[in-house]
N, C-alpha and C positions, 0 to 999 in steps of 0.2 A: 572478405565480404565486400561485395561489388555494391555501392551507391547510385543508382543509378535515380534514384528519385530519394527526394531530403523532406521530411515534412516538419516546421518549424510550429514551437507552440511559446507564446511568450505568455509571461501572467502580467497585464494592462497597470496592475498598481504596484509593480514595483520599480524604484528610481532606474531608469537607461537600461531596462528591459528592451524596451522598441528598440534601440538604434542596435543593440547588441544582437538581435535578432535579422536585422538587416547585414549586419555585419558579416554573422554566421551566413546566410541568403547568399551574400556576394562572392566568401571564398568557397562558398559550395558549389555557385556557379561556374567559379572559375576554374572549378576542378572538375566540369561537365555534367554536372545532378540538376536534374531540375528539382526545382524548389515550390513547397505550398506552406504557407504559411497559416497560422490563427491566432486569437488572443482569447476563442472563445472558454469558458471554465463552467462545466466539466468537456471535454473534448465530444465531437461527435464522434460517433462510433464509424462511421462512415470516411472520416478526414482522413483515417490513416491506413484507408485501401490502397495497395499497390506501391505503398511506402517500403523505401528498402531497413531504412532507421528513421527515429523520430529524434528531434534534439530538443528539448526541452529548455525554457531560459525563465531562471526565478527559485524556487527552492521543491523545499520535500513535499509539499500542499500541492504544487503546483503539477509536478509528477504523477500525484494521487489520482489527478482530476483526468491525467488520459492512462489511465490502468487499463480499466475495460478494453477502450479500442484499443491497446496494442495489444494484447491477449487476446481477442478477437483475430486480430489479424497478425499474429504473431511478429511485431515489429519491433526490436530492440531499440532501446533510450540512451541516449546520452545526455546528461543534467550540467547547466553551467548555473552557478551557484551565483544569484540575487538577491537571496533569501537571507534569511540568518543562520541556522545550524547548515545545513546541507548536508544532511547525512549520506544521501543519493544522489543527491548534484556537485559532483566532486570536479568537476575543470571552470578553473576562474575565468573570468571576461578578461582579466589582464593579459591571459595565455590565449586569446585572439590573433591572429587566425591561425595560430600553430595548433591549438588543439581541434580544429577539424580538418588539417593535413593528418595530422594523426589515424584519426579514427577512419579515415578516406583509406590513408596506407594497411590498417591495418594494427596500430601501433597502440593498443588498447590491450584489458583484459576485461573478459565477457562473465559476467557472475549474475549466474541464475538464481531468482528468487522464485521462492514456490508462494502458491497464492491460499489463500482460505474460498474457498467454495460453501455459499450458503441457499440455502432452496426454501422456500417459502407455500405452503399450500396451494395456495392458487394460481402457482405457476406454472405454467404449460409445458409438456413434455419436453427434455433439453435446457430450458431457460436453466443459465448457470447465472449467478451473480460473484463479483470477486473481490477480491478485501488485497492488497498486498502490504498494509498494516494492523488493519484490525476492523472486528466487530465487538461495539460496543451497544449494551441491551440497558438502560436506564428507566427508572422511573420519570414518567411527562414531570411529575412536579416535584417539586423539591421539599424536602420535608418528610417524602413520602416511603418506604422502607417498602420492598419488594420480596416478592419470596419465588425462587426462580428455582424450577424441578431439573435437572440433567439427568440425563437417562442416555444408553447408548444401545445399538440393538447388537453389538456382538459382547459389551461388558457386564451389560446391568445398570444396575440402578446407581451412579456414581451419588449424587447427594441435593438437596435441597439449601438451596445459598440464600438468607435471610441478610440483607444490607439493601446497599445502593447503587446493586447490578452486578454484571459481571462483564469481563471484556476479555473475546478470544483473541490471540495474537498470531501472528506468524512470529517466524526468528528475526523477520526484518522488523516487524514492528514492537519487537521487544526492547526496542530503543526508545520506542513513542508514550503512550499515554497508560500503558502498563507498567514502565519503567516508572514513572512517577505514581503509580499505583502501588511499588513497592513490588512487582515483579521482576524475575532475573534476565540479564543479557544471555543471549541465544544467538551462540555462531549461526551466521547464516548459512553454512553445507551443515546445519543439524535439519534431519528431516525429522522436525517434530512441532505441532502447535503446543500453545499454551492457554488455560483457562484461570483468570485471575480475578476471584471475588472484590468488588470495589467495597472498600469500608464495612466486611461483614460483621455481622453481630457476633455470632461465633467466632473469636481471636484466635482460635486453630484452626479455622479453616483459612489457607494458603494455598499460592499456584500451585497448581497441579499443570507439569509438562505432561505431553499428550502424544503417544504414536503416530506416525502418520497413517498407521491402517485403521485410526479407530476415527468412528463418527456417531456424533452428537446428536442427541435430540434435545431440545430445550422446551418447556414451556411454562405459560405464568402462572401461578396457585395465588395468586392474589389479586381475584378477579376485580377487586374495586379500588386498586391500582394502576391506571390505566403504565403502558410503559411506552417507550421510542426505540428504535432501533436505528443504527447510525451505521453506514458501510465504508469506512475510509474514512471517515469525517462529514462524509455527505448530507444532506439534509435529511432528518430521522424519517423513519418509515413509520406510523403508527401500527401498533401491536396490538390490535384488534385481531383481527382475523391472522394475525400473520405466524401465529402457532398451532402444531409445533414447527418448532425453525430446526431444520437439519444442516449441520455445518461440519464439514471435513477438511481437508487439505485435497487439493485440486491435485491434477496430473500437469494441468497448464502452470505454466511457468512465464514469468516476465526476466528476459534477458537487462541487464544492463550493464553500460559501455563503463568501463573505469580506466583512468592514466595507468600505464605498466608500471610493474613496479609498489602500488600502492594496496595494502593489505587492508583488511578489516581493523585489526591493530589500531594501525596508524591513523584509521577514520578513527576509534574510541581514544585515541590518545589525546586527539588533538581538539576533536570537539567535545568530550568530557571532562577536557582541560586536568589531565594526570599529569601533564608534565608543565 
């Protein structure tokens, strides 16, 4: 993979993001890529036109927040970890400027993450929206018990989930707020989502993993329950009009850059602290 343009995105509040991000700027330079840099969050969709890779500096949030644009523009990430977990920002700032000789030569391995595709009524022919941790559908207020219909048009009528929502995963975000939901880790070469009731009243109802040929419809049966909807983590959507919400696994796919050598394993070993 030729670099021939570097698009740099730093997150503004994390300690020696900036200088590391100049850092990264200068050995990019010096290996011939021109360079654009941002610190803006969520990324515009537009920054990473004509981008060969994007390099990301800060953590898993941070990543989140330029999903869209590189899916857009099909540009694969590479994450250097300022963050705390870094499940997806796996090359340290201490491995400057060796790990973007690396990734300039080549010297990388490239693992596709498939994304959640979600559609909204009102949306105009084409408009895709993209999740590459998850969508989570919540009641606005707290206190409030939700009663959320799933229905799929090639299954049937999967079930009506009474708690405090439900949150669809991919296999990447089976690490994130599902996991603490009490749902399973999901290799990420499983081509499969997940659908995991938040705190349901019903104690047997449990994740249900999901084909990737099957898609979802969702909507609310408890109309005097207003709910939010949250795409990544992003600022919730109101769910007014915004059912039913159809949600599948995308054909798009976001690439991301990892050191050789380093497995999935080894990321859950190490930040789940098993060893």
């Amino acid at each position: 993979m030729q670099i021939r343009k570097l698009a740099i995105l730093w997150n503004a509040e994390k300690d020696g993001a900036e200088s590391c991000a100049h850092a990264v700027a200068a050995a990019a330079e010096k290996l011939g890529s021109e360079v654009v840099l941002t610190s803006a969050h969520p990324v515009p969709v537009s920054f990473l036109e004509n981008a060969d890779a994007c390099c990301v500096i800060g953590g898993d949030g941070t990543i989140l927040g330029a999903v869209e644009s590189a899916a857009a523009h099909a540009v694969p990430i590479f994450g250097i970890n300022r963050g705390k977990l870094g499940y997806l920002a796996n090359y340290a700032a201490e491995d400057l400027p060796q790990c973007v000789e690396d990734v300039f030569s080549g010297r990388f391995r490239k693992v596709p993450h498939r994304l959640l595709e979600c559609r909204f009524p009102g949306d105009f022919a084409g408009m895709r929206r993209f999740a590459l941790n998850d969508i989570v559908i919540k009641a606005w207020e707290n206190f409030k018990m939700t009663a959320l219909r799933v229905d799929s048009p090639d299954y049937g009528h999967v079930n009506t989930y009474h708690g405090d929502g439900l949150i669809l995963t991919t296999s990447t975000g089976s690490t994130a707020y599902s996991l603490g939901a009490g749902g399973p880790l999901i290799h990420s070469d499983a081509d499969v989502f997940a659908l995991n009731p938040i705190c349901p009243h019903t104690l047997s109802n449990r994740t249900l993993v999901l084909p990737r040929s099957m898609e979802i419809e969702i909507r609310n049966e408890s109309p005097n329950v207003p709910v939010g909807i949250s795409i990544d983590g992003r600022t919730p959507i109101a769910g007014d009009s915004a059912f039913p919400l159809s949600i599948r696994l995308s054909e798009t796919h976001l690439d991301i850059l990892q050191p050789e050598g380093l497995s999935e394993f080894d990321i859950l070993r190490k930040k789940l602290r098993w060893v």
